[in-house]
Biopython code that builds the backbone (N, CA, C, O; Angstrom):
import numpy as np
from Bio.PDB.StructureBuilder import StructureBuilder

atoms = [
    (1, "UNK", "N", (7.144, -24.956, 5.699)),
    (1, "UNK", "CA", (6.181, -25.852, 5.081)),
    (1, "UNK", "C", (5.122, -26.216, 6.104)),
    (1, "UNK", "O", (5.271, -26.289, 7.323)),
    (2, "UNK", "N", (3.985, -26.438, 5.366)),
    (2, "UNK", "CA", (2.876, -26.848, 6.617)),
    (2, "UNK", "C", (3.349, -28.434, 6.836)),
    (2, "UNK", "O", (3.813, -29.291, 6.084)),
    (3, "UNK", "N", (2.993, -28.386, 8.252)),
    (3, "UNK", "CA", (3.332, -29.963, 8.598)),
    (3, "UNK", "C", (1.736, -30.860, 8.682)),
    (3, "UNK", "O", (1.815, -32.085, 8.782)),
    (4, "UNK", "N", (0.619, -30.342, 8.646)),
    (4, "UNK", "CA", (-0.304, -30.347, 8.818)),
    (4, "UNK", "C", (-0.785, -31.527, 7.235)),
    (4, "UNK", "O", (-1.731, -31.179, 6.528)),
    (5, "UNK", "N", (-0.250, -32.410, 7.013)),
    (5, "UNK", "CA", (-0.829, -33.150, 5.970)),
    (5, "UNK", "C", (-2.476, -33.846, 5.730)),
    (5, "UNK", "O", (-2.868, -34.561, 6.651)),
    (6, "UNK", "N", (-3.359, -33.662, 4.609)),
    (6, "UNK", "CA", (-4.722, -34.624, 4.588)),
    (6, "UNK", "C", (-4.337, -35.504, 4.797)),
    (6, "UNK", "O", (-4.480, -36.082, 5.874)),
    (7, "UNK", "N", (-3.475, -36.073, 3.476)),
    (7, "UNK", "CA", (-3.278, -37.270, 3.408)),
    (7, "UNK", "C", (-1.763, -37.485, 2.828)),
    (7, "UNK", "O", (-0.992, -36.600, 2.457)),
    (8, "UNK", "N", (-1.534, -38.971, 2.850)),
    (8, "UNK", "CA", (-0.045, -39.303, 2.776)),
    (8, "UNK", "C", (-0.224, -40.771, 2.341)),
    (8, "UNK", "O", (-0.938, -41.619, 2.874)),
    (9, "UNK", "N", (0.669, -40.910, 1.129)),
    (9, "UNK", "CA", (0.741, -42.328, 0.484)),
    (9, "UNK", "C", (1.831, -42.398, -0.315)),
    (9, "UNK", "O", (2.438, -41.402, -0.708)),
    (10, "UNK", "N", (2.178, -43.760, -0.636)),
    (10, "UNK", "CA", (3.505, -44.054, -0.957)),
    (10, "UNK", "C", (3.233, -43.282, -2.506)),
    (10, "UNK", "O", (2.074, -43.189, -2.908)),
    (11, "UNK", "N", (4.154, -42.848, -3.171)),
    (11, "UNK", "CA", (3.965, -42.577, -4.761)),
    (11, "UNK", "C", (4.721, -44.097, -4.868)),
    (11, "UNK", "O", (5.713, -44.591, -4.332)),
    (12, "UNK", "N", (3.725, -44.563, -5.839)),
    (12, "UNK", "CA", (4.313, -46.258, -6.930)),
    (12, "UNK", "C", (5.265, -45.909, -7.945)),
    (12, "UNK", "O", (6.251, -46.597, -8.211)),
    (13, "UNK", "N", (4.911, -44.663, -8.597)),
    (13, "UNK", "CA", (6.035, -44.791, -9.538)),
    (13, "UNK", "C", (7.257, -44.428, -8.981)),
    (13, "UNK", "O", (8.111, -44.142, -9.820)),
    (14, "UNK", "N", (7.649, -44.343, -7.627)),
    (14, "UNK", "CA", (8.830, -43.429, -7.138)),
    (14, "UNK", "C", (8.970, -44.061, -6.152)),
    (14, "UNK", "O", (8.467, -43.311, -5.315)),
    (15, "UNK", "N", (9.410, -45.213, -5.459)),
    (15, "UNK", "CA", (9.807, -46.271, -4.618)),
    (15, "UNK", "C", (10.448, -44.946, -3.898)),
    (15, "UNK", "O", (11.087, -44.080, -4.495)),
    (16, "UNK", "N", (10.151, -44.960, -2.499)),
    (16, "UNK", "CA", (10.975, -44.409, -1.235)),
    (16, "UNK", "C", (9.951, -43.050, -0.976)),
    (16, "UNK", "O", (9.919, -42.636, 0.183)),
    (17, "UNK", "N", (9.313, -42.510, -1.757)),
    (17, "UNK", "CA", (9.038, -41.249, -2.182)),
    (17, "UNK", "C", (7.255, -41.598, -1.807)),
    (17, "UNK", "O", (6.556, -42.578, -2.068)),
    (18, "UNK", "N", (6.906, -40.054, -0.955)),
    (18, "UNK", "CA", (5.553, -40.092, -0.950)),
    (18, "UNK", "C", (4.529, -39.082, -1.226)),
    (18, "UNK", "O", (5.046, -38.010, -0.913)),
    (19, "UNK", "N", (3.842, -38.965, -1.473)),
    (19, "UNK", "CA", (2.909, -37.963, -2.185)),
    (19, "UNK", "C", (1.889, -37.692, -0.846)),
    (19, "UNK", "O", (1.316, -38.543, -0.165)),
    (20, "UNK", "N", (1.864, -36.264, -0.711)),
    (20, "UNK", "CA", (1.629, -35.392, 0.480)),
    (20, "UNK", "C", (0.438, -34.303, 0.358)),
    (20, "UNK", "O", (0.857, -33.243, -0.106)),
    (21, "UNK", "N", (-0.814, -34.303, 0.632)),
    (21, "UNK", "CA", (-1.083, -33.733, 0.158)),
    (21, "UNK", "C", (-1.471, -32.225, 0.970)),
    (21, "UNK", "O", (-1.495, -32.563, 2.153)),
    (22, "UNK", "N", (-1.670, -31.280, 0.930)),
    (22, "UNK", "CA", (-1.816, -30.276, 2.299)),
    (22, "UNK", "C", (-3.116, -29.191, 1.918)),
    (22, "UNK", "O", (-3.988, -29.511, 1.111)),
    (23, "UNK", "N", (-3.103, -28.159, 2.472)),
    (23, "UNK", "CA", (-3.849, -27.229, 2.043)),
    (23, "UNK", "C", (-2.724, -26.151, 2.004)),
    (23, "UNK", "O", (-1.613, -26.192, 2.533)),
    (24, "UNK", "N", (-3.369, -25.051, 1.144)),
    (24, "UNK", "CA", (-2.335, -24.072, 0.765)),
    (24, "UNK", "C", (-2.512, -22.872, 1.555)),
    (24, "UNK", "O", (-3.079, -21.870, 1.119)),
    (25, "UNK", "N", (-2.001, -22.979, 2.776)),
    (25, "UNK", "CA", (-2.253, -22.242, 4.030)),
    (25, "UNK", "C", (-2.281, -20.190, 2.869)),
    (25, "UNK", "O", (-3.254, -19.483, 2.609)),
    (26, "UNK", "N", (-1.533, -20.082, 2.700)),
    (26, "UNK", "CA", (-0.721, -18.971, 2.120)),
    (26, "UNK", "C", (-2.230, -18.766, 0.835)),
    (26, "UNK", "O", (-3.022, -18.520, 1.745)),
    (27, "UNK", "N", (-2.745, -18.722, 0.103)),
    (27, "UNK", "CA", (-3.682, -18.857, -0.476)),
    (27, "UNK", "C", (-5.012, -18.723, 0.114)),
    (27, "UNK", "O", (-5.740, -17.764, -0.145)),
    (28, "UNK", "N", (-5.337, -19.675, 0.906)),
    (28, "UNK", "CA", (-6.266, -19.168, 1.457)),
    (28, "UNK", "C", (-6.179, -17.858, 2.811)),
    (28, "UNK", "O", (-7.076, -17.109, 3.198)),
    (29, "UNK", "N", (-5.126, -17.943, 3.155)),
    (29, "UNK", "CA", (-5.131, -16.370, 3.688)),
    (29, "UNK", "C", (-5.634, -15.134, 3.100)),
    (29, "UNK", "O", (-6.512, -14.282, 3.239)),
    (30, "UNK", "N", (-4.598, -15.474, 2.346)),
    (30, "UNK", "CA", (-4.796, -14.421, 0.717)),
    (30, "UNK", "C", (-6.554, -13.921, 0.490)),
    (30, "UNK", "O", (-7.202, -12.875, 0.532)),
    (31, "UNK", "N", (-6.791, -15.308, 0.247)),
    (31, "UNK", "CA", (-8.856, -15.314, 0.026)),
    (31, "UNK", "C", (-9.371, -14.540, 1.419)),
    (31, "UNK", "O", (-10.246, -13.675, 1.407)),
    (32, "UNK", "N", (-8.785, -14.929, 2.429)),
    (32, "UNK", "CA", (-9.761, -14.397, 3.292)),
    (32, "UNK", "C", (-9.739, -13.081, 3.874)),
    (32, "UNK", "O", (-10.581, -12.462, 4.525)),
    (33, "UNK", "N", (-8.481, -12.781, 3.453)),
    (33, "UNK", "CA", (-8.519, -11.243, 3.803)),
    (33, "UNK", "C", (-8.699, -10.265, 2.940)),
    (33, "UNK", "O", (-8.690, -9.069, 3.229)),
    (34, "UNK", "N", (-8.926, -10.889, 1.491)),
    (34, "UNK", "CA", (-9.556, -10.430, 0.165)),
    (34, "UNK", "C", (-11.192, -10.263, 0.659)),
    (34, "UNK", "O", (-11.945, -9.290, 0.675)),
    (35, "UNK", "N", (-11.323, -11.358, 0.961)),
    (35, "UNK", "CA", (-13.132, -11.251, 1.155)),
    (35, "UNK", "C", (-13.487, -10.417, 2.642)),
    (35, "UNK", "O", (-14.640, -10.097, 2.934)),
    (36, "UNK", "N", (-12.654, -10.214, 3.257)),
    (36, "UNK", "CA", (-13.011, -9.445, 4.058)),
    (36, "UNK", "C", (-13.149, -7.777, 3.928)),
    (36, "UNK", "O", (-13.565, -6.965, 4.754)),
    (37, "UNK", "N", (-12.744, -7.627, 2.854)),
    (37, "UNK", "CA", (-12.879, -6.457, 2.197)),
    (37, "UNK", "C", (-12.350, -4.842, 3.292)),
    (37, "UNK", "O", (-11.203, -4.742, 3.727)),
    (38, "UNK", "N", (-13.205, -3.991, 3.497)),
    (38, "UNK", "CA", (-13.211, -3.191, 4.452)),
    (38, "UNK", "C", (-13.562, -3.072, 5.167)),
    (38, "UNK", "O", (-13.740, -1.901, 5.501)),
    (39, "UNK", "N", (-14.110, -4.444, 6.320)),
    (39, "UNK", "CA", (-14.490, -4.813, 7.161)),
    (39, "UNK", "C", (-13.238, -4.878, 8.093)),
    (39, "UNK", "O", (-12.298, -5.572, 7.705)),
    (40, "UNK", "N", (-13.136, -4.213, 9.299)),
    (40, "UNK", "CA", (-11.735, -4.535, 10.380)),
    (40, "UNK", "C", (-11.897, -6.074, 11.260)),
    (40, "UNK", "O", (-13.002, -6.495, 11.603)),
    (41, "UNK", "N", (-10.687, -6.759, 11.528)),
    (41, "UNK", "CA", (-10.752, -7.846, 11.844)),
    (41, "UNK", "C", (-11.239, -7.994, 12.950)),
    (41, "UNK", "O", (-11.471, -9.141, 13.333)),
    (42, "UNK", "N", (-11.490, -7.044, 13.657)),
    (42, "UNK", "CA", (-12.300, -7.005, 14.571)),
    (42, "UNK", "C", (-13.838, -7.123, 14.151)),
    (42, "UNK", "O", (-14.503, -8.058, 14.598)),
    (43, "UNK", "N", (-14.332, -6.298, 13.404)),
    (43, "UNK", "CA", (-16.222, -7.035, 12.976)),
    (43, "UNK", "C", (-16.050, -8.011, 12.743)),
    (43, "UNK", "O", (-16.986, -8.784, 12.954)),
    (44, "UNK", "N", (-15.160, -8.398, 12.348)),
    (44, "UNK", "CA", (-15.326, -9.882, 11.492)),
    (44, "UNK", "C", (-15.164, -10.786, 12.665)),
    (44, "UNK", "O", (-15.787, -11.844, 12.577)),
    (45, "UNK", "N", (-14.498, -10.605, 13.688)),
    (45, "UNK", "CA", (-14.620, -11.796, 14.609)),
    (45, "UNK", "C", (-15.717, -11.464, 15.754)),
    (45, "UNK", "O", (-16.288, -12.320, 16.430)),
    (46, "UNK", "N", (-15.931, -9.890, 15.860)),
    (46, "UNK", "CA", (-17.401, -10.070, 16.635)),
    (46, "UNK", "C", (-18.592, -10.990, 16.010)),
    (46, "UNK", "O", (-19.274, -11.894, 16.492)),
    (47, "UNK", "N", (-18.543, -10.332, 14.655)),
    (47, "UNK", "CA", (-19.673, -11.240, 13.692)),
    (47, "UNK", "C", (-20.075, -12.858, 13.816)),
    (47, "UNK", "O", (-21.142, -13.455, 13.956)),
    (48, "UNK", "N", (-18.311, -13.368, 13.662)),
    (48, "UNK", "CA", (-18.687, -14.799, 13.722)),
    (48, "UNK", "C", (-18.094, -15.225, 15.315)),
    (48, "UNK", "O", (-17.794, -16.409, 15.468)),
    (49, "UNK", "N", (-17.953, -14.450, 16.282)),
    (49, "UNK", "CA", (-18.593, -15.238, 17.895)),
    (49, "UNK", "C", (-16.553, -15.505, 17.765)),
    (49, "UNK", "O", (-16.326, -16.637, 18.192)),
    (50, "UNK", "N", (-15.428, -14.912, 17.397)),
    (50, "UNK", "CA", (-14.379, -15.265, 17.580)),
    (50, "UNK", "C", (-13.473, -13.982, 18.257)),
    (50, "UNK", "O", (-13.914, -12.910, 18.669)),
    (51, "UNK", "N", (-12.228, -14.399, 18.234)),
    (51, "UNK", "CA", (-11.298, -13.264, 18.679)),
    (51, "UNK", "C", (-10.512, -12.613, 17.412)),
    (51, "UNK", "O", (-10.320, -13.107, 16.301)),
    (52, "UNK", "N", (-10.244, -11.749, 17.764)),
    (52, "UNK", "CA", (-8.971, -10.925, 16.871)),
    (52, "UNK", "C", (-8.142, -12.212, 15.908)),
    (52, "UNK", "O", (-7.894, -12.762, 14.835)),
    (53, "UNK", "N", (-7.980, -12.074, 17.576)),
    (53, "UNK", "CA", (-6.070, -13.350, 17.524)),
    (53, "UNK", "C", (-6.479, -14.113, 16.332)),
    (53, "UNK", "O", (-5.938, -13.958, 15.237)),
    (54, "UNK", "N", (-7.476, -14.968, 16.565)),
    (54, "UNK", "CA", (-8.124, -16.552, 15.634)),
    (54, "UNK", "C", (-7.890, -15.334, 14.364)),
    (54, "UNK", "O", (-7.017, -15.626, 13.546)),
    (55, "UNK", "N", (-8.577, -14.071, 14.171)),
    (55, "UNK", "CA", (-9.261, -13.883, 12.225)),
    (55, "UNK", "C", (-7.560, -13.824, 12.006)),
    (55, "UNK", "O", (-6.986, -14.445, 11.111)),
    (56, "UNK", "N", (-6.734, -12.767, 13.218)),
    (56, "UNK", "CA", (-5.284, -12.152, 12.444)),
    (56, "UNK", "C", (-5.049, -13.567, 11.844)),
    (56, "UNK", "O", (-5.193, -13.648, 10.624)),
    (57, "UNK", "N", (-4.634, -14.944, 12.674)),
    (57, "UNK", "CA", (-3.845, -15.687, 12.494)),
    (57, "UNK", "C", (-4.099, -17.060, 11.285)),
    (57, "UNK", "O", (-3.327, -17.994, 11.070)),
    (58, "UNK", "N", (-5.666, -16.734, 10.527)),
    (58, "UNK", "CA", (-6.275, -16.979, 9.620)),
    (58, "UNK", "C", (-5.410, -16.190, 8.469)),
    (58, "UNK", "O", (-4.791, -16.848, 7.633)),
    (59, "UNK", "N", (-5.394, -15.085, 8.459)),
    (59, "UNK", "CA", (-5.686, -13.783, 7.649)),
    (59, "UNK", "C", (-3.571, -14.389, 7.322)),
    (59, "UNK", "O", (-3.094, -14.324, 6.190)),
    (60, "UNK", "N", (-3.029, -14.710, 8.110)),
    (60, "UNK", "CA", (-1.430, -14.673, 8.317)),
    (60, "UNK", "C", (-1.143, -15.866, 7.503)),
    (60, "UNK", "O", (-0.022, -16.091, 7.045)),
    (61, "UNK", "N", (-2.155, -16.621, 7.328)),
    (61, "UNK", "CA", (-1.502, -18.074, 7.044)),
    (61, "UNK", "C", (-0.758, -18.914, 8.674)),
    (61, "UNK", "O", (0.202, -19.684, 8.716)),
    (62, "UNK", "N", (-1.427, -18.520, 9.589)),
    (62, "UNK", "CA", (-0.425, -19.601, 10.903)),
    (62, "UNK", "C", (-1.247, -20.368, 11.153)),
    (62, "UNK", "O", (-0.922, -21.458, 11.623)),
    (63, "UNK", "N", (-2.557, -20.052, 10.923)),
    (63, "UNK", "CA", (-3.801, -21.416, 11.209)),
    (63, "UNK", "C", (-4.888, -21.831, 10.047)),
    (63, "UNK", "O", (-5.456, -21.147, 9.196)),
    (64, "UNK", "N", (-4.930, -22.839, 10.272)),
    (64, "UNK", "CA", (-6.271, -22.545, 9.323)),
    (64, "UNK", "C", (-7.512, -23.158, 10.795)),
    (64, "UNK", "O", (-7.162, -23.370, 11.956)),
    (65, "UNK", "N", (-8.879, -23.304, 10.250)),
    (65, "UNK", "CA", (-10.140, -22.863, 11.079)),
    (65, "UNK", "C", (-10.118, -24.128, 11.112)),
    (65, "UNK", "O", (-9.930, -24.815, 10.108)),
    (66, "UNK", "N", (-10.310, -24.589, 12.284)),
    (66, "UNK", "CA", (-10.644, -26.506, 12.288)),
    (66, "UNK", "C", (-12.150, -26.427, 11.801)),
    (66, "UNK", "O", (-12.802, -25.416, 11.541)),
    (67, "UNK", "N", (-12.539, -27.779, 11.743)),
    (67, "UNK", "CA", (-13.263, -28.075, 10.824)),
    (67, "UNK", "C", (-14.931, -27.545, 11.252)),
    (67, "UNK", "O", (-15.815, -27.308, 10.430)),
    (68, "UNK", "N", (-15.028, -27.467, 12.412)),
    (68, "UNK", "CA", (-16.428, -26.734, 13.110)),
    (68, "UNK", "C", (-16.602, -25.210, 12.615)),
    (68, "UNK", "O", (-17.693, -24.685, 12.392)),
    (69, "UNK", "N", (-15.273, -24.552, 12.473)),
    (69, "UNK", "CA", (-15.375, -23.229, 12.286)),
    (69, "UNK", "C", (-15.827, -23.181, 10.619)),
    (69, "UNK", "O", (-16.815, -22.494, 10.357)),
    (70, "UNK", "N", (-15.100, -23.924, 9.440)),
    (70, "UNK", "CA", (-15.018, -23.643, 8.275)),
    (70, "UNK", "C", (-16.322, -23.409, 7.741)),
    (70, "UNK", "O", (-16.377, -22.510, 6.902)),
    (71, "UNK", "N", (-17.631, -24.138, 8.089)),
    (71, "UNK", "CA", (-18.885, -23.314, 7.951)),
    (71, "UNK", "C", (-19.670, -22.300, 8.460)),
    (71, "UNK", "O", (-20.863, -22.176, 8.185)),
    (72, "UNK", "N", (-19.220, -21.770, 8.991)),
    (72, "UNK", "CA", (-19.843, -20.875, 9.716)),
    (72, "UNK", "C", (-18.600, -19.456, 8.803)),
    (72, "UNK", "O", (-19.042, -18.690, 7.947)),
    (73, "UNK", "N", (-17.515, -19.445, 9.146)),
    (73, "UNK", "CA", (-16.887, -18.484, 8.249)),
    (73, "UNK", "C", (-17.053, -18.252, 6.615)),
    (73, "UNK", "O", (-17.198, -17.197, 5.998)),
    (74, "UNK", "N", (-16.979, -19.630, 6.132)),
    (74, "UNK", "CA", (-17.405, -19.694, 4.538)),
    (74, "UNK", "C", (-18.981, -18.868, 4.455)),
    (74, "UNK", "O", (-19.191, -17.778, 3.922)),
    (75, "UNK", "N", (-19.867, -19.658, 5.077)),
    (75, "UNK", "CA", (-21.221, -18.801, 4.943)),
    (75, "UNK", "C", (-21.135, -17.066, 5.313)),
    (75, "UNK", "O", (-21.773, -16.248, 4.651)),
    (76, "UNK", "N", (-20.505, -16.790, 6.129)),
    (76, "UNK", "CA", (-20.567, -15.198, 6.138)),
    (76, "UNK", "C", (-19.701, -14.798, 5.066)),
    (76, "UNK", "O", (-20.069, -13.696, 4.658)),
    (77, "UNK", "N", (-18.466, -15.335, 4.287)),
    (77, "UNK", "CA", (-18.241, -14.907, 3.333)),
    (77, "UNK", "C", (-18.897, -14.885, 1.966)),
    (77, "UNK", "O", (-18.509, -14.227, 1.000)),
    (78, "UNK", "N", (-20.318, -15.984, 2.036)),
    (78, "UNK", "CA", (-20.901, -16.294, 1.033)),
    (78, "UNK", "C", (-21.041, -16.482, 0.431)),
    (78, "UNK", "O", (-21.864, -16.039, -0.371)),
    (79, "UNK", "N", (-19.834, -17.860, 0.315)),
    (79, "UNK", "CA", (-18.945, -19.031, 0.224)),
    (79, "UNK", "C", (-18.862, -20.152, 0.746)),
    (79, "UNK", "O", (-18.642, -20.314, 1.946)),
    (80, "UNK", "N", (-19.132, -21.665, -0.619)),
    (80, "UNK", "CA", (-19.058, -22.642, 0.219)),
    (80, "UNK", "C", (-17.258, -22.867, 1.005)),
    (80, "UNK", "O", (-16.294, -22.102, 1.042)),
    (81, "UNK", "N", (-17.480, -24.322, 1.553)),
    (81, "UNK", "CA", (-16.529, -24.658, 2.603)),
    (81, "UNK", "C", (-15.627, -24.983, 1.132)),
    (81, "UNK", "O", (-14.427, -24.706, 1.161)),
    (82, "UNK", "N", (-16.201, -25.556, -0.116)),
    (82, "UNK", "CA", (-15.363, -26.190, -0.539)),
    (82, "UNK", "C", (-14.107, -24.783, -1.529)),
    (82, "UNK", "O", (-12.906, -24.511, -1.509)),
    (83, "UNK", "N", (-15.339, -24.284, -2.251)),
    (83, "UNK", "CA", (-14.428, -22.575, -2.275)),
    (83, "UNK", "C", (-13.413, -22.304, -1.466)),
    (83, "UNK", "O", (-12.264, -22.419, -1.891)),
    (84, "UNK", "N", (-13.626, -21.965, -0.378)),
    (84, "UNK", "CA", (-12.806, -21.038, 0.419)),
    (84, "UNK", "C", (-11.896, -22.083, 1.061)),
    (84, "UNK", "O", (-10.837, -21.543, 1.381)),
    (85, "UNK", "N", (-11.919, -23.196, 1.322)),
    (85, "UNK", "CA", (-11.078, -24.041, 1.832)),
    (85, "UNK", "C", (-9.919, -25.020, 1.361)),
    (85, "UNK", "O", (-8.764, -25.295, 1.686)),
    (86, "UNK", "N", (-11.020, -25.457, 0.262)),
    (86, "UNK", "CA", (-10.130, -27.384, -0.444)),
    (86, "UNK", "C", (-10.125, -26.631, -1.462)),
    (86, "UNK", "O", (-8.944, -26.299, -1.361)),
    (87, "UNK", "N", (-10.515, -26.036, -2.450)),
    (87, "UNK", "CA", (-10.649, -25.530, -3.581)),
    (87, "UNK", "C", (-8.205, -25.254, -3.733)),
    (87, "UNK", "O", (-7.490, -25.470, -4.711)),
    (88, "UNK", "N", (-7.732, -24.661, -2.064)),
    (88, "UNK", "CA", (-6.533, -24.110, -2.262)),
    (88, "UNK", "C", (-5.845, -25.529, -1.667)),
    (88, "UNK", "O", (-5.599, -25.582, -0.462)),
    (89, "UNK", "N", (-5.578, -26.529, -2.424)),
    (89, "UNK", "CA", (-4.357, -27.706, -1.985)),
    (89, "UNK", "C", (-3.506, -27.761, -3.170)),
    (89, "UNK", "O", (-3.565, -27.333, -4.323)),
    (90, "UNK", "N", (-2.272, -28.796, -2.101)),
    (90, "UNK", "CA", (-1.291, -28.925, -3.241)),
    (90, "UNK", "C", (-1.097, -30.042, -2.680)),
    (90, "UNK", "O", (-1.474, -30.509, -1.605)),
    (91, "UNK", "N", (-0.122, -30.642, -3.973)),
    (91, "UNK", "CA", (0.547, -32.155, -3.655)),
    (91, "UNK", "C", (1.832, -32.446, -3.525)),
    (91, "UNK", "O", (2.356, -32.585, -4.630)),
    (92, "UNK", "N", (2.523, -32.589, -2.679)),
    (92, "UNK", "CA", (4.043, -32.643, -2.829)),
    (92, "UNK", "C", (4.593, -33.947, -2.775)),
    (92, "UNK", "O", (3.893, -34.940, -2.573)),
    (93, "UNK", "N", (5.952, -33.990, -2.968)),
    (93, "UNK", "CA", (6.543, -35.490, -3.224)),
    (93, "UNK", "C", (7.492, -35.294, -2.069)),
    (93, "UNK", "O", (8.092, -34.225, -1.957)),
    (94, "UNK", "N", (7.601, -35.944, -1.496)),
    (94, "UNK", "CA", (9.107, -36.088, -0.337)),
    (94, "UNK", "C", (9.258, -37.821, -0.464)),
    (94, "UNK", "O", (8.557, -38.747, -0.871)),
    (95, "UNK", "N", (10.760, -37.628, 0.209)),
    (95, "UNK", "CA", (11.313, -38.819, 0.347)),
    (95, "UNK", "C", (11.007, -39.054, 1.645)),
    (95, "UNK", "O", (10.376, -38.200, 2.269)),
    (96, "UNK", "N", (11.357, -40.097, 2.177)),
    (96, "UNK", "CA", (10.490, -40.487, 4.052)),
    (96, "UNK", "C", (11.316, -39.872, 4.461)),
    (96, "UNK", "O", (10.923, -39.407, 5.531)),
    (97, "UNK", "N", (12.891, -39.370, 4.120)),
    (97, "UNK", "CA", (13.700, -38.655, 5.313)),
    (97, "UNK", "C", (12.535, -37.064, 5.381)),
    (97, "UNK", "O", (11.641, -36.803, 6.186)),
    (98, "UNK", "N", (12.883, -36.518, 4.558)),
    (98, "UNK", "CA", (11.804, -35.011, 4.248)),
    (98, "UNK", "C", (10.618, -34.840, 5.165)),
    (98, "UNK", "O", (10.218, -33.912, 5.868)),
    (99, "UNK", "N", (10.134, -36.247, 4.873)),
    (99, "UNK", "CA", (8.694, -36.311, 5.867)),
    (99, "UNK", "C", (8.730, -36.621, 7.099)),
    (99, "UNK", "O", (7.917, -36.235, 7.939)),
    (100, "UNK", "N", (9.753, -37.400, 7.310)),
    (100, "UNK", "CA", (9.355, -38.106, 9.231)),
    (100, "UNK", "C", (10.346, -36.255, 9.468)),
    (100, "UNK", "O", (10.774, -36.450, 10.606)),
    (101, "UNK", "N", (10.980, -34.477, 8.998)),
    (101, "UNK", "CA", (11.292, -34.362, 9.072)),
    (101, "UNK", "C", (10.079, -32.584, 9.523)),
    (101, "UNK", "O", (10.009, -31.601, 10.261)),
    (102, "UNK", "N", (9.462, -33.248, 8.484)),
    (102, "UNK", "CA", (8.091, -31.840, 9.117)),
    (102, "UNK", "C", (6.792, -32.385, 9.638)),
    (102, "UNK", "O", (5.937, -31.544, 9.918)),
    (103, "UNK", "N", (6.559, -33.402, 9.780)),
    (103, "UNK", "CA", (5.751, -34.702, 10.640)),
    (103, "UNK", "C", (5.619, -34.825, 11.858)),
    (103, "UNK", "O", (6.121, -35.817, 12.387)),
    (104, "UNK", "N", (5.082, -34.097, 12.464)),
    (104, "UNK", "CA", (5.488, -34.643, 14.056)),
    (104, "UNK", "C", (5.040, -35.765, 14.307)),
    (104, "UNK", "O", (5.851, -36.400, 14.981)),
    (105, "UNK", "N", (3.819, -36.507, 14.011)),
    (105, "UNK", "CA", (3.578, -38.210, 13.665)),
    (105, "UNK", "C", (3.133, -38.457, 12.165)),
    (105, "UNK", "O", (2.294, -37.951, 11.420)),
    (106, "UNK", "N", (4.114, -39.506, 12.056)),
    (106, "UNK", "CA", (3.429, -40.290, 10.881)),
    (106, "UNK", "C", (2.678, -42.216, 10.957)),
    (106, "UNK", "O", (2.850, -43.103, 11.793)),
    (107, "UNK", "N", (2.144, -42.190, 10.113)),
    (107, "UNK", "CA", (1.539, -43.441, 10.503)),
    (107, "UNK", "C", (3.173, -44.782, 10.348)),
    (107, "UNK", "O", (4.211, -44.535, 9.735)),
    (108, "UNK", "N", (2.903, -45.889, 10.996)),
    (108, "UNK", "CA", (3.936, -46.837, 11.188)),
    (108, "UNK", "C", (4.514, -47.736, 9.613)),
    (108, "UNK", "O", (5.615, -48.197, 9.311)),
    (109, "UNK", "N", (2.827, -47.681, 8.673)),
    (109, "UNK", "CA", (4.232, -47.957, 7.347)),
    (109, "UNK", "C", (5.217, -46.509, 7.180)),
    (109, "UNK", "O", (6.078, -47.076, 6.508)),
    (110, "UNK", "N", (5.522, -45.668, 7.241)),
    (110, "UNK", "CA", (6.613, -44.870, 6.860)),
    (110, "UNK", "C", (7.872, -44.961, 7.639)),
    (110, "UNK", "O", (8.888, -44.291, 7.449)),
    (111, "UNK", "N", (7.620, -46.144, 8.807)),
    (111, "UNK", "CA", (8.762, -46.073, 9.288)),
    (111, "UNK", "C", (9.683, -47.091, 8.812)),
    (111, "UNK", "O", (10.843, -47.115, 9.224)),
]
sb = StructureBuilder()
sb.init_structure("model")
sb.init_model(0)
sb.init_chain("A")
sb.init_seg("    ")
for serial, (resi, resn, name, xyz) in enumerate(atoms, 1):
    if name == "N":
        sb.init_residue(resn, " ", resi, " ")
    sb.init_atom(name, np.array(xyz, "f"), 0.0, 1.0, " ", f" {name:<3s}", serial, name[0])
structure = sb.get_structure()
């Protein structure tokens, strides 16, 4: 699971339980190595000023592009940020054990 949460808040109707929200690492991989078409990951990171390593580990689902990169890649795909990026989230429910459990920090109400 990504540990990498937007955001995090108690769910009200579900006392103990919190609503998580992430990006869908696995999805947007998917997109970006779709839109990269027959281009080798190598043009593609000469193109946009990066390495191999960064497009493979995009392309894998192990990273996503911090937030400086996401325009500059969306535009060469010719694609906004919100397309290629937020367009792929999900929302999950955990209980606080679940979460303080793929969390490496959480904020101090969850404790």
């Amino acid at each position: 699971m990504n540990n990498r949460f937007i955001h995090v808040e108690p769910d009200i109707l579900n006392p103990g339980y919190y609503l998580c929200t992430l990006l869908d690492r696995p999805a947007i991989a998917e997109l970006l190595t779709a839109k990269r078409g027959f281009r080798t990951q190598s043009d593609v990171a000469s193109a946009l000023f990066l390495t191999e390593g960064a497009i493979r580990h995009y392309e894998s689902a192990r990273e996503i592009p911090n937030v400086n990169l996401k325009p500059r890649i969306a535009e060469f795909y010719h694609m906004s940020v919100q397309e290629l990026f937020f367009d792929h989230i999900k929302i999950v429910r955990l209980s606080a054990a679940e979460l303080k459990k793929v969390c490496h920090r959480w904020p101090s109400w969850l404790c």
